[in-house]
N, C-alpha and C positions, 0 to 999 in steps of 0.2 A: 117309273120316274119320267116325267117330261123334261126334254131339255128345252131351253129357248129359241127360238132362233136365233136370235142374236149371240146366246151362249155358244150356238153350235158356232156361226161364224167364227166368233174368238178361238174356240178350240181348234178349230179345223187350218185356220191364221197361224196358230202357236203351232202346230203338227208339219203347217208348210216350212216356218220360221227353223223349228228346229231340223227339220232334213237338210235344209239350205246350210245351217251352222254345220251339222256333220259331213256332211260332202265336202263342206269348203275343209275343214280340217284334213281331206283326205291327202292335199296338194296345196301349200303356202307357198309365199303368198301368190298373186295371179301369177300368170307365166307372162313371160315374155317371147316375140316371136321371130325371126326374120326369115321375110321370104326369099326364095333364092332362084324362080323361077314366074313363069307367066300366073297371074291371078287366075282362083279357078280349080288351078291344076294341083291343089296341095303340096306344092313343091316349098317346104316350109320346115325351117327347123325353129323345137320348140324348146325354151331355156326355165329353169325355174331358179329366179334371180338370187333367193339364199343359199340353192345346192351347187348354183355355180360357183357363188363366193366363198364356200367350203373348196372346190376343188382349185381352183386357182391358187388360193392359199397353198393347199398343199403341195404342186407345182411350180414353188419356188426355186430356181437353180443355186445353189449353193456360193459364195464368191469364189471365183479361181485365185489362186495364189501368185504374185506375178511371174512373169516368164524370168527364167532364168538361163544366162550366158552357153551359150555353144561352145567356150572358146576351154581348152584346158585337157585332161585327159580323158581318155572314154572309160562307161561304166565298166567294162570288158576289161580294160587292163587294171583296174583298182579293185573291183570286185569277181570274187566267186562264184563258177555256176551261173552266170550270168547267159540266158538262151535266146532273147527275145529285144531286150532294150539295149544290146549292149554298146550301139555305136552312138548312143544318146552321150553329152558330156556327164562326169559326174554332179555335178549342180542340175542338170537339165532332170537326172534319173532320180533323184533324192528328192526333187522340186514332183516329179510323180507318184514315187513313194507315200511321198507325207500327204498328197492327194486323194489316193487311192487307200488309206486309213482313215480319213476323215469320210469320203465314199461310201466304203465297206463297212470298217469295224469301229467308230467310233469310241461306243464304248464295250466292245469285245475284245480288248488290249490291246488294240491299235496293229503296231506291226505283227506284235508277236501270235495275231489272230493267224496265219501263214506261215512265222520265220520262227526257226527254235534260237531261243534268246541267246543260247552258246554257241551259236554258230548258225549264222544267217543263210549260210549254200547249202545248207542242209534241204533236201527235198523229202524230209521224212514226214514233216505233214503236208495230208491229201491235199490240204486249203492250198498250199502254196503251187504245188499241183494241178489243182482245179485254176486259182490267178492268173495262173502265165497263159492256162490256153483260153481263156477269158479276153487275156490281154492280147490275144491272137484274132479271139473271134470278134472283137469292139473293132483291130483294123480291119478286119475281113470286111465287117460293115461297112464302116465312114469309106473304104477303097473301091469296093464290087457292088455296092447295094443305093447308089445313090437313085435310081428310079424310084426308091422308096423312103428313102430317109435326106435324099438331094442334100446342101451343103449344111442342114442343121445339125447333122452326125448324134450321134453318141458316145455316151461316157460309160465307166462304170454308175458315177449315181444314177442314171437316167431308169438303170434297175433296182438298185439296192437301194437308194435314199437312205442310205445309213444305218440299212443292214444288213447284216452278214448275209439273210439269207431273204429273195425278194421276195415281197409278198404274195407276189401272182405267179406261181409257178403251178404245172401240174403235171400228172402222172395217168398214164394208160390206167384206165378203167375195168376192174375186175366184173365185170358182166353175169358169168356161170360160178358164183362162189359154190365151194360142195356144199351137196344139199340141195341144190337151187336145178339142176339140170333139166326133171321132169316139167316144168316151166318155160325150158329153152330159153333163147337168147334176149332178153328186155332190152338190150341196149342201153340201159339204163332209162328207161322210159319211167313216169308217173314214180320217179324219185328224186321232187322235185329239190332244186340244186343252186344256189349261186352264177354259176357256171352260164344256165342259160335263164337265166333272172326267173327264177324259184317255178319255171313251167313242167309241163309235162315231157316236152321234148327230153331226147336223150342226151344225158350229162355228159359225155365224152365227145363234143363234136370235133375234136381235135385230134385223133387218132387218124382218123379217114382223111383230114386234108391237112394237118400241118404238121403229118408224120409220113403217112402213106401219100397217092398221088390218086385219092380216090378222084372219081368225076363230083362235081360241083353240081348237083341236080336243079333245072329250069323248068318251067312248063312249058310242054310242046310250042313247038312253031305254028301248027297246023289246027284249026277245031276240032277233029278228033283225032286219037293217040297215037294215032301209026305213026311207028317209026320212032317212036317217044318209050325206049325198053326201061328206063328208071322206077324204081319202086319206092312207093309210098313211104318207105321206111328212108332212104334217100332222103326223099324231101323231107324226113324229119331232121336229121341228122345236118342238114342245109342249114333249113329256120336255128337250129340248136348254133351253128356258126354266127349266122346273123346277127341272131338275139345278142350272142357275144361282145361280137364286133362294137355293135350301137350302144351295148353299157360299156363297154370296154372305153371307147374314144365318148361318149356323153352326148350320143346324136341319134337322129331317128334315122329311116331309112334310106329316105331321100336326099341325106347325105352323100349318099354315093349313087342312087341308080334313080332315074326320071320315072315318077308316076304315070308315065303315060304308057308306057311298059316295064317291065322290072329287069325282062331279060334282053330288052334290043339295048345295044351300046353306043346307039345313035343316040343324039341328044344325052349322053349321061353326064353328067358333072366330072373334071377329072378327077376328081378323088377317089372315084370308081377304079381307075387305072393304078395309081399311087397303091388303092389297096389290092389289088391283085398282084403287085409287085409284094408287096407285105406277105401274104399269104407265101407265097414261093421262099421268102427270105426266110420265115420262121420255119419252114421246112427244111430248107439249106440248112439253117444254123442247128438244128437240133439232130437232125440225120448226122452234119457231121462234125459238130463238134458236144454236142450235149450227150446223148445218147450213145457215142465211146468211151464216156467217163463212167460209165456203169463200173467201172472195174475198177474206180479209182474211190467213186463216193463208199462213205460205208453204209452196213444194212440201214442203220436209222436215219440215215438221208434219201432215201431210193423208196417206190411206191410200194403198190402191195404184192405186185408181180416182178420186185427186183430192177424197175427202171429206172433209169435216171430223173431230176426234175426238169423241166424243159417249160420253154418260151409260150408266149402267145402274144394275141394281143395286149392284152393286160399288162405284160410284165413291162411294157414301154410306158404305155401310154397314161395306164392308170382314171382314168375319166376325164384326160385332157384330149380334147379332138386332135391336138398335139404334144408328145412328152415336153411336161414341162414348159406347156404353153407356146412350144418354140423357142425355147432360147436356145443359143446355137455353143453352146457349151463347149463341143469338141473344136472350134476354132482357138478355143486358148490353149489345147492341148494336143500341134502337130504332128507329136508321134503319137497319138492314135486314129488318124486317118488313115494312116498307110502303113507297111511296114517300113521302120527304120530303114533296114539297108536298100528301099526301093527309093524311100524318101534322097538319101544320095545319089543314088544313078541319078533321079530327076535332076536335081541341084548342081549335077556335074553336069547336063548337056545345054 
């Protein structure tokens, strides 16, 4: 059979036509861009205008409920068991209460998701348990962590968004399940993951640096490697962070470190800085307050080696470059910036 020539063009027209239609379906609609440094240098973040307006949406901060009076008796002498809020008024601790159910357990019974309904100082559920030192670890935040969270602080929703348990939480990675050993160690390699946006890299980048205090692997300073002892497997377990990081807050790389080198911190943007403080903090937070409660969560909350669930990027941020867009939540909520009885010495001098 002869084709025409001009049939062939048509065809070959339609063949272009339609690759063009499917690639564009790959990523709607165009992107949008803003550059953030010298033309050139792809110093450029890139936005895809419908996935943003999903995530913005979702990053809505909840209304606070108004502030209520200091003036009257403290939660401490009306309530029981009280460890943590207690120098708050009672209108000030109730006004948090009803906060921190609509936060947490909306529709998981509200208080009673933590308080046993016949008697509220009861500390027999773990939830109530896990809360207070919650309510310990959100001041620890907003008071010692501001290099990385500065005055926008945090709340409880900033995790849960209105649910009991946050979405982004994870757990040490079983590596050598039995059976698996004559294999040695994958790292979780080429199983590909969410974790670090469905690659090959290894699924656990979180163990090694926002558990442990592994080294951060760079490429040498030098053209060749002396002196440069990091193993390839490092740099995977690095990139597996990264990838994180950039789905995690909804940005590319050069969000935080200068195309013109990745590793020099000259010329980097500060949010390079901001996140290196993050790092250290979800480590803090998880060393010591997550990862004690092993003994407190029960088996069906805890991973597959018995750990606790623990922080990362994710569980703030969620695909806002900032939780919740930035809205500064914990300023309508002063006793969660600090601790209550610190918040008086200050008031007193």
């Amino acid at each position: 059979m002869t084709v025409s020539p001009l049939l062939k063009r048509l065809l070959q027209t339609a063949a272009a036509l339609g690759t063009v239609f499917l690639l564009s379906g790959c990523e709607r609609p165009f992107q949008d861009s803003v550059q953030s440094g010298y033309r050139g240098t792809g110093m450029v973040q890139v936005y895809n205008p419908r996935l943003l307006a999903i995530k913005t949406d979702a990053n809505q901060p909840p209304v606070a409920i108004p502030q209520a009076p200091g003036e009257g008796p403290k939660a401490a002498q009306v309530y029981k068991n009280v460890k943590v809020l207690g120098n708050l008024s009672v209108a000030q601790f109730n006004r948090l209460m009803v906060s921190m159910s609509t936060w947490v357990s909306p529709n998981d019974g509200g208080c009673v998701y933590c308080h046993n309904p016949a008697n509220f100082a009861d500390d027999e559920k773990y939830t109530k348990v896990v809360a207070r030192r919650m309510l310990e670890m959100t001041q620890h935040i907003n008071s010692e962590w501001q290099p990385h969270v500065a005055q926008t602080g945090v709340t409880c929703y900033t995790c849960h968004r209105g649910q009991p348990v946050p979405s982004e939480i994870w757990f040490t990675k079983n590596h050598q399940p039995e059976g698996s050993n004559f294999i040695g160690d994958k790292a979780g390699q080429n199983e590909p993951s969410p974790v670090v946006n469905l690659s090959s890299l290894p699924n656990d980048p979180f163990t090694p640096f926002l558990l442990q205090a592994k080294d951060i692997r760079v490429n040498g300073p030098t053209p060749l490697p002396s002196g440069n002892l990091h193993s390839t497997k490092q740099t995977e377990f690095t990139y597996g962070l990264m990838t994180h990081m950039s789905t995690s807050l909804g940005v590319n790389c050069t969000y935080c470190h200068n195309s013109r080198s990745f590793q020099s911190w000259e010329g980097s943007p500060p949010q390079r800085a901001t996140a290196w403080h993050g790092i250290r903090m979800a480590r803090d937070l998880n060393l010591n307050y997550m990862e004690p409660l092993a003994t407190v969560f029960p088996d069906q909350r805890k991973g597959e080696l018995g750990d606790s669930p623990k922080l990362h990027c994710a569980t703030c941020h969620q695909g806002a470059y900032k939780p919740l867009n930035g809205a500064q939540m914990a300023k309508d909520f002063p006793e969660l910036q600090q601790p209550v009885g610190k918040q008086a010495q200050v008031a007193s001098k």
